[in-house]
C-alpha positions, 0 to 999 in steps of 0.5 A: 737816188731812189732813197730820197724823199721830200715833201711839201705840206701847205695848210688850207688856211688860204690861197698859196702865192708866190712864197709857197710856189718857191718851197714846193717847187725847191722841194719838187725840183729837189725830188726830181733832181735826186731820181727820189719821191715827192709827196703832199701832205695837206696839214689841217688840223686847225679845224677852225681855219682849215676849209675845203675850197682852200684845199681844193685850190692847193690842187689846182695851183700845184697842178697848174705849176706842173707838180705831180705827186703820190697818192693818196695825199695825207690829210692830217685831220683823218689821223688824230688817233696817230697823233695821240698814239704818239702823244701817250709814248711822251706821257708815259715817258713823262716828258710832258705836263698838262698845262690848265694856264689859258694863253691869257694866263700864260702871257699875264705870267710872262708879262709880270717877269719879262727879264725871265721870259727871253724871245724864242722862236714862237714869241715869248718863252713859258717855263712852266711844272707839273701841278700837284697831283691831288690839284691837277685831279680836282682840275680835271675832274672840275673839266677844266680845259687844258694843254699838254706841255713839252718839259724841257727840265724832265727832257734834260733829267731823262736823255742826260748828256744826249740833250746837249749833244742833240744835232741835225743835218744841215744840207745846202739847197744847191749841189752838192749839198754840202752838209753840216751838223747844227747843234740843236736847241730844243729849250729855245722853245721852253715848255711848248704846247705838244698837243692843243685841247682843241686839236689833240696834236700840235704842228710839231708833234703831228709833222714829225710823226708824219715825216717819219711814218712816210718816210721822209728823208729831206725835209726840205722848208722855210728858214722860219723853220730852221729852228724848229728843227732842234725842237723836232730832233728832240722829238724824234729822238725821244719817240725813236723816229729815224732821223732826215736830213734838212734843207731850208730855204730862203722866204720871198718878201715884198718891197716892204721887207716882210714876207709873204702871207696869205692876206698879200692877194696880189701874189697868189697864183690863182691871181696871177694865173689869172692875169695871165702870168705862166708856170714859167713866169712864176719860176722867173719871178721867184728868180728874180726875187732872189736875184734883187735880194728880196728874200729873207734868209737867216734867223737869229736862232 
């Protein structure tokens, strides 16, 4: 299946450990099995989180669980430009605002209407409105900082009826590969930020640009990204970006129940490299994991 291509895009925020281990290997194993293309890509736009060693250790790990992979890799942070090229098609679309609001200000407003705000998938949901225009001048020549925000109302108003008929492909990680189509949400999100004052991008819009310039057919992550796939949907639709297919995964967690993170250095492959343990031995880990029920493997989305 020569047509198959999936990724595995970690951000050097920190070491990898055990639950990245399992989503590259889904994915590299994936690849493998399908006779298709497996690619990394380094997501570093948060310059201030982003370090090289960090970087530089997702090599190693990789390299040592056996990955191979094409070059060159993308790193995000040399194609800012791309990301605003896409940003300006929203804008002159008119399905994004700027947002003067602080995270502060932001959270303040939720806070004073909480019955107005429900839960989504990235916390409390902001619904928010262009300003007036002669303010927004005065505010941006006074150079206030601010966001650009997705409208999900001027979103609905531009795409009518194919809004709600927004849907992804949903595949099975095992074969098969059973599909189904999974009505998207996009408004779960509300107004979400689509390009950072300090970044010029976002996750969402920078990772949906890059699967589609690489050609990514399987987008294959975490079930803490299932919803985001309706977000992204959204956005490739309105940027007119061929659609992939989507697998996702379930996340390890501890004895505690809650999954892994980067500060959990007990289980990062470099300390367990180091004590010894082999690529084999990783893979019979996250077997385990599974096997004892470990994992978390639904949202509420």
């Amino acid at each position: 299946m020569a047509d198959f291509v999936t990724r595995f895009a970690p951000s050097p925020t920190g070491g990898l450990h055990l639950g990245h281990a399992h989503a590259a290997l889904c994915a590299f194993d994936a690849a493998k099995a399908a006779g298709g293309r497996f690619l990394l890509r380094i997501e570093d736009i948060d310059a201030g989180r982003c370090k090289p060693e960090y970087e530089d250790a997702i090599y190693e790990d990789l390299e040592w669980l056996g990955l191979e992979w094409e070059q060159p890799v993308r790193r995000q942070s040399r194609h800012f430009d791309d990301y605003g090229s896409a940003l300006e098609r929203l804008i002159a679309a008119g399905v994004v605002y700027r947002c003067f609001r602080t995270r502060k200000d932001v959270m303040a407003e939720i806070a004073s209407a909480p019955h107005l705000a429900p839960q989504g998938p990235e916390g409390p949901v902001f619904t928010g409105a262009p300003l007036p225009p002669s303010k927004e001048r005065r505010l941006i020549g006074e150079g206030r900082p601010f966001a650009w925000r997705m409208s999900m109302a001027a979103c609905r108003e531009l795409m009518a009826e194919r809004f709600d008929a927004l849907s992804w492909q949903e595949e099975s990680l095992t074969p098969p590969h059973a599909s189904q189509r999974i009505s998207a949400r996009p408004d779960l999100f509300g107004d979400t930020v689509i390009a950072r004052k300090d970044a010029g991008t976002s996750y969402h819009l920078a990772a949906v640009h890059d699967d589609a310039l690489q050609g990514i057919t399987h987008v294959i992550r975490g079930v803490d990204l299932r919803p985001a796939a309706g977000l992204h949907r959204l956005l490739q639709t309105l940027l007119e970006y061929r659609e992939p297919a989507y697998r996702h995964h379930v996340l390890l967690t501890g004895p505690d129940g809650k999954r892994y993170a980067k500060r959990d250095q007990s289980v990062t492959l470099r300390h367990l490299r180091e004590s010894g343990h082999t690529p084999d031995d990783i893979r019979a880990l996250i077997e385990a994991h599974i096997a004892r029920g470990d994992i978390m493997e639904a949202d509420r989305y």
